[in-house]
N, C-alpha and C positions, 0 to 999 in steps of 0.2 A: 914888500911889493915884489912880483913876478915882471920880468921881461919876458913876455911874451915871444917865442921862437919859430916865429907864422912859416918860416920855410921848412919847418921841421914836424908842421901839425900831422895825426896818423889818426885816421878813422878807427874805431872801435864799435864790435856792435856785442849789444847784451840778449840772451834770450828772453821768454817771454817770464821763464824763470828761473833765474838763474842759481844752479849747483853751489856758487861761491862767490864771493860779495867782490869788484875792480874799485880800488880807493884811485883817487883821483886830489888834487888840491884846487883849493878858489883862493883868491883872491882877498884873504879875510885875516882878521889875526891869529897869532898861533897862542890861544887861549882856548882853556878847556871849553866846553859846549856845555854850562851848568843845565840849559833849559833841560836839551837834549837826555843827559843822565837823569832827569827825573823821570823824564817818559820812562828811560829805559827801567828806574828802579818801580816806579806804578805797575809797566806791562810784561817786563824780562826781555824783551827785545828793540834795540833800538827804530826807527819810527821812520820811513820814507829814506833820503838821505843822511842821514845824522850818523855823524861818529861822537867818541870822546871830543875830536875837537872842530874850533869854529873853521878851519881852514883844511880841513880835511872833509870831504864827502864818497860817499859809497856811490856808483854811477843806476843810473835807472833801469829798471829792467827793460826790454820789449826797443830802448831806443837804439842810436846809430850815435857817436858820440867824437865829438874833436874834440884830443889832446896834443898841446905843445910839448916841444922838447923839454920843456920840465915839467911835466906832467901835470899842467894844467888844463882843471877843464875850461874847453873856448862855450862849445854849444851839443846839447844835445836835442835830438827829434826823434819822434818816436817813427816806429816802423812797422808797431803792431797795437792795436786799440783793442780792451774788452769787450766785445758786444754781446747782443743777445738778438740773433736775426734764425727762431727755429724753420728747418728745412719742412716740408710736406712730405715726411717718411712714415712709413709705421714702426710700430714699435720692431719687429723683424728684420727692415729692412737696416735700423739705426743696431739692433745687436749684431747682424751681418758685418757691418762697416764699423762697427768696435771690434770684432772680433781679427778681421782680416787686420786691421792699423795695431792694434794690439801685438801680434803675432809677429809684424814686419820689423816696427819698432824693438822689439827683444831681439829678433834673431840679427838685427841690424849692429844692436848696442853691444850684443855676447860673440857671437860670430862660434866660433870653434875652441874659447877659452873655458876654461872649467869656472865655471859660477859657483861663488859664495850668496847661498840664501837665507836672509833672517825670515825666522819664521813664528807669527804670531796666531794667535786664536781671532781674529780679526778676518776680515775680507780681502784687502788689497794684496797681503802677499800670500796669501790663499791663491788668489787670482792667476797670481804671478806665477808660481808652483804648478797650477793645471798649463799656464802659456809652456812654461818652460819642459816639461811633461810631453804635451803635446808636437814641440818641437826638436824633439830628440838630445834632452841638451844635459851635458855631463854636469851635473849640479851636486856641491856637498850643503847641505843646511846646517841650522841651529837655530836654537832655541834660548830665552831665559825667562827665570822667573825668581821672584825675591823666597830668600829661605824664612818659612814661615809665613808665607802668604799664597797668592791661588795659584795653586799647578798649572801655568800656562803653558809650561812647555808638554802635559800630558796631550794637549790640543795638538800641538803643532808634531809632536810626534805621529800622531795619526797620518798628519796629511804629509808628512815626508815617506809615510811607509808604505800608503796610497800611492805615490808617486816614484815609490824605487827610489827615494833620494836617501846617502849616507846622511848621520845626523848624529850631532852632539846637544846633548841639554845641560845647562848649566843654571846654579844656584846661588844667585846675588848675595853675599855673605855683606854682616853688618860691618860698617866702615871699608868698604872698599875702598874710596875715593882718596882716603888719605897720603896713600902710595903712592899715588898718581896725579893727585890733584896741580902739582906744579908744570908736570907736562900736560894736562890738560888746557891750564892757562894759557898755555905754550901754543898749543894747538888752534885753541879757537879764539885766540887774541881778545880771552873777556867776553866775549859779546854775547854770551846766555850764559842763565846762572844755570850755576855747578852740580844741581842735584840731578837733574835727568840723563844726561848720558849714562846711561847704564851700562853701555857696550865698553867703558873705559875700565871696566873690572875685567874684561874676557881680549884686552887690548891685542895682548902678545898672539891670543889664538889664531888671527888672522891670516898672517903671512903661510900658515902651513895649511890653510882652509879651498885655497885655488887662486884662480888669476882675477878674478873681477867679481863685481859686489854688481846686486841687480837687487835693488833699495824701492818699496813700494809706496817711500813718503807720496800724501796728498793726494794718492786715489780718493779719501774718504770725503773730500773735500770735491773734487769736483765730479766724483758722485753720487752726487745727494742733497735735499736742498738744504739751503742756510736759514729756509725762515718757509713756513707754510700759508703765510698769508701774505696780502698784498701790503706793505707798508707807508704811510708817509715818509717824506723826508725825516722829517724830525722823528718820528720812530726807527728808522733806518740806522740813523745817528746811536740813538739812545742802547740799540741791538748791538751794535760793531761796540761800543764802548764799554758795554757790559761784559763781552766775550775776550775784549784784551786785556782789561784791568784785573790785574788779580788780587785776590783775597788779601790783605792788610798793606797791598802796595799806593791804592792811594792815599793811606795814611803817613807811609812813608816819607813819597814822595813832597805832600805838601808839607813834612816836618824839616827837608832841606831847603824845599824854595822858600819858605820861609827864614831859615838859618843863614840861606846864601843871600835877603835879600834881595831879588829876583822880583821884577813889575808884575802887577797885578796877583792874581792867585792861579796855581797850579792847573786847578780844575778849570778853569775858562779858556787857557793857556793853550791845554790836551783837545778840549770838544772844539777849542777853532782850528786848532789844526789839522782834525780825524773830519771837523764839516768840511772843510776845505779840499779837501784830498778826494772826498766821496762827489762833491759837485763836479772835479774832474770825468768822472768815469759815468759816460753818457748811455745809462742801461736803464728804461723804464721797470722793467719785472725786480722784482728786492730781491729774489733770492740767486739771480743773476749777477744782480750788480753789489750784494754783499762778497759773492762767492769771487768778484773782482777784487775786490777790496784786497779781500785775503792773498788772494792772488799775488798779485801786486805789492804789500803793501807785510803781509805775516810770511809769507812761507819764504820769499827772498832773507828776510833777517829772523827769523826765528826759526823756521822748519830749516833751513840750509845752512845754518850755523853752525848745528852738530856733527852737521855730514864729512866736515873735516875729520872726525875720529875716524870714520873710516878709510877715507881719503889719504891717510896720513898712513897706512899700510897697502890699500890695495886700490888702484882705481875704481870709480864708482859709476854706475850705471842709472839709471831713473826714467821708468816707461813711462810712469805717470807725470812726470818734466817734461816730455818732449813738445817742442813748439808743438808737433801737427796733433798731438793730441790736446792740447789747450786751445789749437783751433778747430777742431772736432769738435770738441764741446759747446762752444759758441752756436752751434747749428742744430742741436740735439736740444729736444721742446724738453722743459723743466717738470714733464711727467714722468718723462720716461728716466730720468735721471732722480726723483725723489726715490725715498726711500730706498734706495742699493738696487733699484730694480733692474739697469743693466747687468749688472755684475754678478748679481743671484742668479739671472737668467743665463749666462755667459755659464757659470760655474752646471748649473745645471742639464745644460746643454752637453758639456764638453767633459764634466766628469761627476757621474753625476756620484759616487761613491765618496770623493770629496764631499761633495754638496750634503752628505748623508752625515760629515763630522760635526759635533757641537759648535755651535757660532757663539764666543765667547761675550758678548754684547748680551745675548739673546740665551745665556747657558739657563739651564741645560738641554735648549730644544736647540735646530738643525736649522738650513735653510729650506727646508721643508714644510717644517712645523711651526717656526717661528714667531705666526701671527698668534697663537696659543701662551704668548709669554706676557700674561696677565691671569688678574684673579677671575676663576677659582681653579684654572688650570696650574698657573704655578706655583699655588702654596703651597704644596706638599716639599716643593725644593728651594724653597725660601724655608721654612720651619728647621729644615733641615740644617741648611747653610748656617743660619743663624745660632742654632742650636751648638753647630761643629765649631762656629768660633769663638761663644761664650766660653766654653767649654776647654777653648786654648789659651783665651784669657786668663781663665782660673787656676789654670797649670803652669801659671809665671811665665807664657809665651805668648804673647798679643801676637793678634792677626796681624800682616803686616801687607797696608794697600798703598803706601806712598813710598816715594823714593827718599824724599827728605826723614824717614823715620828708621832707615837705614842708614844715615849718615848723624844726626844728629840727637839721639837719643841714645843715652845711657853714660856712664860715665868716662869712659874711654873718647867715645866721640865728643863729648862735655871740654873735654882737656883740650883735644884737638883744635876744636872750633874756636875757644875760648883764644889760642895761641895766634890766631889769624885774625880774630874782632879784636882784642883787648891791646893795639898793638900804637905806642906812641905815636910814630910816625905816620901815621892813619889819622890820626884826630887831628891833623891840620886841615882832615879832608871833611870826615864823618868826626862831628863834634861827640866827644866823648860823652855828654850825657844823651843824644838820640841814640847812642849804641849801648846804654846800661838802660834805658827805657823799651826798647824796644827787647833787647835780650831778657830781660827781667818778665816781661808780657811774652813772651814765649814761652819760657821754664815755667812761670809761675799761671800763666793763663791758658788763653785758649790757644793750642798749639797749631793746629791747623790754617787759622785765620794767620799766624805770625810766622809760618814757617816759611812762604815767599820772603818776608823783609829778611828775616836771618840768612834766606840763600842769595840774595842780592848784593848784603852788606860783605858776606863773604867772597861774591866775585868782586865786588871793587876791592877787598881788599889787596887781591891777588893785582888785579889792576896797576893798583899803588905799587905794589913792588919790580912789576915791570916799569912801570914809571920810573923809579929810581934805578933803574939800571939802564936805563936810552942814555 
């Protein structure tokens, strides 16, 4: 129980999305949160409030929040609601009014510091690149891309060279992680599994790169829609649950709520909690009120999870975070925001020699050409492609498209992995036969579908050992 220290309570407010998760305590036991880690092991990121445990919660985004002297939460209320109320603009008048908030918000975030920019074959920090460009600002980029897989850093060189920006490319080598994997734990305290941070191979680079990071997470997200059609409720549901479950994780998951015992079944457990959360956010348009969701609900514990890697070297910046552009966007009709069309237009307007680079989504056509990225215009570079990776295949080098295929494949990382699953004091947790079933259905099966549970089972394990050191 908490004694509550009412003369000691101190307001707290969160943004609309918050960079980094404010833990707070309730009033609840101090037992792990079994429901909660199953979410977390079905979707990779934990789910609303949920931590590891039942007396511990992360505080809500967008609210105004009292805690007491012992950091309890009293009440939180919110201060900013998703809506979807579109202005009577034109399409010019709404790229005018992105373009000027865009410009404000960077030179506000960088000011006169030298910018570190990551830089992908992508749109958003393409974006970022012509802002920062545009605004006279001393920027070093970089780039990466896995060895033996697609040259993305070829893209991203172009548009640093476009842009005057100095620039490093670097070559994701297999088992990176292993070096580092303990202070990654460290870093982002568990809470996404271990195979995506890529940038935790190029960690050291940072500090010699400049003063501040200007990070283009979740442009793609709120420009663009989440769904093309008008949905039901119940399709609404059925859309958002398809897009956080990942591949062999609801098998997972209902192999420990079963194990632990746990009421009812998993899957009834997740879709009342994800109905429950979507009735909150009061948006008739779906691809509005998906793109809340997300909001709300993924980018605070999933997209900003990782962002401590960076964080953890240089301060971090985020144009596409800032409150006034998540309230921008609420006002902006969901046409002009499908399909990338501010932002192509924005890029095209403003440079348009960028705009002239391959758009990596759409390779090998531009923002130009793009609408040309179907048949019979792009077989000739599908034949190709195809052709170049069987080709590396047969040379006892597999193409290489995922990250988990750089950590967990071949026999060095076999050992590795092996040395963190196969570990006594873990199967108090993960019963030792869900971890020889599920590892076994990886090595021996379909790898793709089982490589989520094997990067899951590996951050709880690291988990665990932080546990035995509290």
């Amino acid at each position: 129980m908490y004694i509550a220290l009412r003369n000691q309570i101190k307001p707290l407010k969160t943004p609309i999305i918050p960079i980094k998760p404010t833990f707070a305590k309730i009033d609840a036991p101090h037992e792990l949160n079994k429901e909660a880690i199953c979410i977390f092991m079905a979707t990779g990121f934990f789910l609303d409030q949920d931590t590891y445990w039942k007396d511990e919660v992360v505080l809500k985004p967008a609210c105004t929040h009292e805690i007491d002297g012992n950091g309890l939460l009293i009440k939180s209320s919110p201060w900013f609601e998703w809506h979807y109320k579109p202005r009577d603009l034109t399409f010019k008048q709404a790229l005018q009014e992105f373009t000027d908030l865009f410009h404000a918000i960077i030179e506000e975030q960088v000011g006169s510091q030298k910018v570190i920019l990551p830089l992908s074959g992508g749109l958003d920090s393409r974006t970022q690149a012509v802002a920062l460009k545009s605004l006279g600002k001393n920027v070093h980029s970089y780039s990466y891309d896995f060895k033996g897989g697609y040259p993305e850093t070829k893209i991203a060189k172009q548009i640093a060279k476009e842009c005057e920006f100095s620039f490093n490319e670097y070559h994701i080598e297999k088992g990176y992680l292993w070096d580092s994997i303990e202070e990654l734990a460290k870093i982002n305290g568990c809470y996404s599994e271990f195979t995506h941070p890529r940038q935790m191979a190029i960690i050291n680079e940072f500090e010699t790169m400049g003063d501040v990071f200007s990070l283009g997470h979740w442009g793609d997200v709120l420009f663009d829609h989440q769904t093309k059609q008008q949905l039901t409720p119940e399709e609404e549901l059925h859309l958002i649950l398809k897009k956080i479950i990942k591949k062999g994780g609801l098998e997972l998951a209902n192999s420990l709520w079963d194990e632990w015992g746990l009421k009812g079944t998993f899957s009834n457990y997740l879709e009342a909690r994800v109905k429950k959360l979507l009735e909150t956010i009061d948006i008739k348009n779906s691809s509005a009120k998906i793109r809340a969701f997300k909001s709300l609900y993924w980018a605070p514990r999933w997209t900003s999870t990782n962002l401590s890697v960076f964080s953890n070297k240089r301060p971090i910046t985020l144009p596409y975070y800032d409150d006034r552009m998540c309230a921008f966007i609420c006002g902006v009709p969901e046409a002009y925001l499908a399909d990338r069309k501010l932002q192509i237009a924005y890029l095209k307007q403003q440079n348009p020699s960028v705009a002239k680079i391959t758009w990596q989504s759409e390779k090998p056509f531009n923002l130009y050409n793009y609408q040309y990225n179907k048949s019979p215009y792009n077989l000739p570079y599908r034949i190709i492609n195809k052709l170049q990776r069987e080709l590396k295949g047969l040379s006892g080098k597999p193409y290489i498209q995922r990250n988990w295929e750089l950590q967990f494949l071949g026999i060095e990382n076999e050992m590795q992995l092996k040395s963190y699953l196969f570990n006594k004091e873990l199967y108090d947790f993960i019963p030792e036969k869900i971890m020889n079933q599920l590892y076994q259905q990886f090595k021996n099966g379909d790898q793709v579908y089982y490589s989520h549970s094997i990067s899951m089972l590996l951050t709880i394990a690291l988990k665990m050992k932080q546990f035995d050191k509290e």
